[in-house]
N, C-alpha and C positions, 0 to 999 in steps of 0.2 A: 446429538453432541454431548457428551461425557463431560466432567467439570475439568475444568484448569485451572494447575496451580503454580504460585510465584513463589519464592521464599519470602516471602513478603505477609502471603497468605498461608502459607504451612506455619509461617512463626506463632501465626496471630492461634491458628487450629492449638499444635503442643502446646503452647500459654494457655490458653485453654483448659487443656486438659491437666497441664501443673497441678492449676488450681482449686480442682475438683468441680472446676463448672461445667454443665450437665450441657449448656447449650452456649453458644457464639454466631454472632453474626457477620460475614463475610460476603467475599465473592468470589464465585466460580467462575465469571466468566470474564475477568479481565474487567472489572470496574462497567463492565455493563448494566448489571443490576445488584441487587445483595438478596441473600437468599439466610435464614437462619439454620445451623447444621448442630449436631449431635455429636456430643464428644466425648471419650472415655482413654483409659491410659492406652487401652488395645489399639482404638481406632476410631474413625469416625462415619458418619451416618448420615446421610441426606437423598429426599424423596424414597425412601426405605431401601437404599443401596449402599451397602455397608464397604470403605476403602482406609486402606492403611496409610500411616507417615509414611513418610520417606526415610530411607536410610540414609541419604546425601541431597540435601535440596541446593542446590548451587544458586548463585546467584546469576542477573542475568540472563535466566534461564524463564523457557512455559515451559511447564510439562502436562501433558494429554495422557488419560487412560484410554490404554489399547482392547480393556476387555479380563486384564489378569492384574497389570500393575502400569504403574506410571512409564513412563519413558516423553524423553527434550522431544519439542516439536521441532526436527532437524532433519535434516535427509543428507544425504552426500552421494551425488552419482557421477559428478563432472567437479561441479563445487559444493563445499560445504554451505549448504542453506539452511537458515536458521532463524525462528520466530523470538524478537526480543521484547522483552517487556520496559515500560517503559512510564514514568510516574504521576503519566495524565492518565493510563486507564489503557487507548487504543494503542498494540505494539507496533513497531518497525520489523524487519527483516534486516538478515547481514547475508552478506555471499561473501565467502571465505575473508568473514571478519571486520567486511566493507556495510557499514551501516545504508540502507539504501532511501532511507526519509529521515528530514528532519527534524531533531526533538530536544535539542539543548535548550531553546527557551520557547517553543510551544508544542501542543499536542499533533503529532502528525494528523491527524483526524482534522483540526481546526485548520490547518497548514492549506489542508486541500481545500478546504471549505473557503477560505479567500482567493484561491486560485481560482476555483471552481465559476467562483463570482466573475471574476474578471471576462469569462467569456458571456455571460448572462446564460444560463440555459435553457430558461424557460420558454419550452415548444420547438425547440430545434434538435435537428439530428446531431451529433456530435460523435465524433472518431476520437477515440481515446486507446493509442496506441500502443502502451506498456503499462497493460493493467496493473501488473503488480498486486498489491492485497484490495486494488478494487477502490479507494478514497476517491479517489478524484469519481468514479463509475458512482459512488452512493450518495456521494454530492450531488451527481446529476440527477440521478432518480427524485433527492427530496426537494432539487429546484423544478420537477416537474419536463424534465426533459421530452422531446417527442421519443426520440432514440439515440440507445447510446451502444454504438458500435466498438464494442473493447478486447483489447487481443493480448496475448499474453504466448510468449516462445517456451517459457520453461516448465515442465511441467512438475519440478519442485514444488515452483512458485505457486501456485495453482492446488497442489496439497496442502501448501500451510493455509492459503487462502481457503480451503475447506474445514479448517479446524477454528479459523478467528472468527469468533463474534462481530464484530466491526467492520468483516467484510461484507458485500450486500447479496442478495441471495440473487440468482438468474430469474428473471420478469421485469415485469413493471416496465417495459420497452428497454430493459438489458439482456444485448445476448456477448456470451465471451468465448469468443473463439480460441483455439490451442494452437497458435501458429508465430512465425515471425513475418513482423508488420511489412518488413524490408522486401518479403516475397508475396504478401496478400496484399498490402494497396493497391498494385495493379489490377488485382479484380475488380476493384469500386469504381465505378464511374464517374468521368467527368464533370468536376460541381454537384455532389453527389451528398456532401455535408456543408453544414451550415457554420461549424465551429468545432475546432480542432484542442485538444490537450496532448500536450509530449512529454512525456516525463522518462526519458530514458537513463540506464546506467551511464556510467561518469564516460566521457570519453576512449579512457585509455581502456575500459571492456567493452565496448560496443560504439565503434568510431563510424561505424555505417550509419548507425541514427542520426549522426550529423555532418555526412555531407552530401554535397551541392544535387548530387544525382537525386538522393531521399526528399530533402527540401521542395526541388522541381514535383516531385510526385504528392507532397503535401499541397501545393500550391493548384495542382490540377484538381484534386479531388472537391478543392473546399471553394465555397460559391465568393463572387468579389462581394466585400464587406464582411467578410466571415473573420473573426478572429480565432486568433492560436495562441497560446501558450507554452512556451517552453522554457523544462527548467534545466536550467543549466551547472545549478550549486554555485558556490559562495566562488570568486575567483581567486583561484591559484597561481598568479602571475606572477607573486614571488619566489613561488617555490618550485614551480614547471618552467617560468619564463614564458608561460602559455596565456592568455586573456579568452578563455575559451568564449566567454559571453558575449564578447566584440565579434569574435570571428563565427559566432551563433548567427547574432544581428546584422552582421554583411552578408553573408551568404543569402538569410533567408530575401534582405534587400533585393539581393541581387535575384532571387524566383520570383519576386513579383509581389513583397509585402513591404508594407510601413512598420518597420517595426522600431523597439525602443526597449531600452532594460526598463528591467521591473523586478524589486526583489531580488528573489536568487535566481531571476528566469528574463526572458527577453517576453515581451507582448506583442504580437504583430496582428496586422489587418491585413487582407489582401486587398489588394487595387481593383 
């Protein structure tokens, strides 16, 4: 993986180089580590790989070398998808502009890390149904997971998730499949996991992750006493007239869990 850069990190490089300082220390890889780099008016230098400023650093924006020069870690084939950075270090993603984790007041990386808790994972199989950049998937790995069953439909998503640092690499009892959960669950067998993570887009793009038919197929797979988690975001009941969170927590009621808000998500057990 090639270094990434933030305007944040390009400002810090040309300051740099302003000043005639020969070296600065930064990071290339989204606040994962710091690395010290080489700097001069031309360009700069790190592990003896010589890469240019930018001519336009947006904000906003990662941008990844492809091998010649920079270019946004962004795709567009259906929707625009896009790696955003963000001022704890690990980024979010947007789908046409739709931030898809939370980070107004904490790191989506930590975000997961208390979700994560809420199922315990330690020694258990776990179905993690909308991989997405993988959080909730490297939570589970460092709570010692036995397996974490993770799936992912878009294979945008699945690109960026190849370029970020903070997502977690395939082992350690992770495997990520390239499908939608909505048509693979029925492969897994009955009582098949021990504990469930859902973390789907908002209702109004993907309303099949949350109804009653999917719910039933959550509730077959996962053993009684298994918890789930699901987030649902913050509620929009003033401005949809919708309570999606309530009608998260009846539904799954009604397949056969106890369940209760939590957060920006419902927690349930099943019976």
């Amino acid at each position: 993986m090639g270094p990434l850069l933030t305007q944040k990190v390009h400002a810090i490089l040309c300051a740099a180089a302003r000043v005639g300082a020969q070296n600065v220390e930064c990071s290339l890889d989204l606040d994962r580590s710091r690395t010290v780099v080489a700097v001069d008016k031309g360009g700069w230098t790190c592990e003896g790989r010589r890469f240019p400023y930018l001519e336009t650093c947006k904000d906003g924006t990662v941008y990844y070398w492809n091998g010649e020069n920079f270019e946004p870690v962004a795709r567009y084939t259906t929707s625009l998808i896009k790696l955003v950075p963000t001022e704890w270090g690990p980024p979010t993603f947007q789908i046409d502009g739709i931030k898809m984790l939370p980070t107004a007041q904490v790191s989506p990386y930590a975000d997961a890390e208390r979700k994560v808790g809420l199922i315990q994972p330690r020694g258990k199989v776990i179905l993690d149904t909308c991989g997405g950049l993988g959080y909730f998937a490297a939570w589970c790995v460092l709570g010692e997971a036995k397996q974490i069953l993770s799936y992912e439909k878009n294979a945008d998503v699945l690109w960026l998730r190849s370029l970020n640092p903070w997502s977690p690499k395939i082992g350690s009892g992770l495997t990520l499949t390239h499908g939608d959960i909505t048509e693979q669950i029925v492969t897994l067998a009955n009582e098949s996991v021990d504990a469930i993570l859902h973390d789907p887009p908002r209702f109004g793009i993907a309303g099949e992750l949350y109804s009653q038919v999917f719910y039933e197929q959550l509730a077959r797979v996962i053993k009684r006493r298994g918890k789930l988690f699901h987030y649902t975001g913050a509620s929009n009941k003033l401005t949809t007239g919708r309570d999606v969170a309530n009608e998260v927590m009846q539904r799954l009621r009604h397949a056969g869990f106890a369940a209760e808000l939590n957060g920006d998500g419902v927690l349930a057990l099943k019976k």
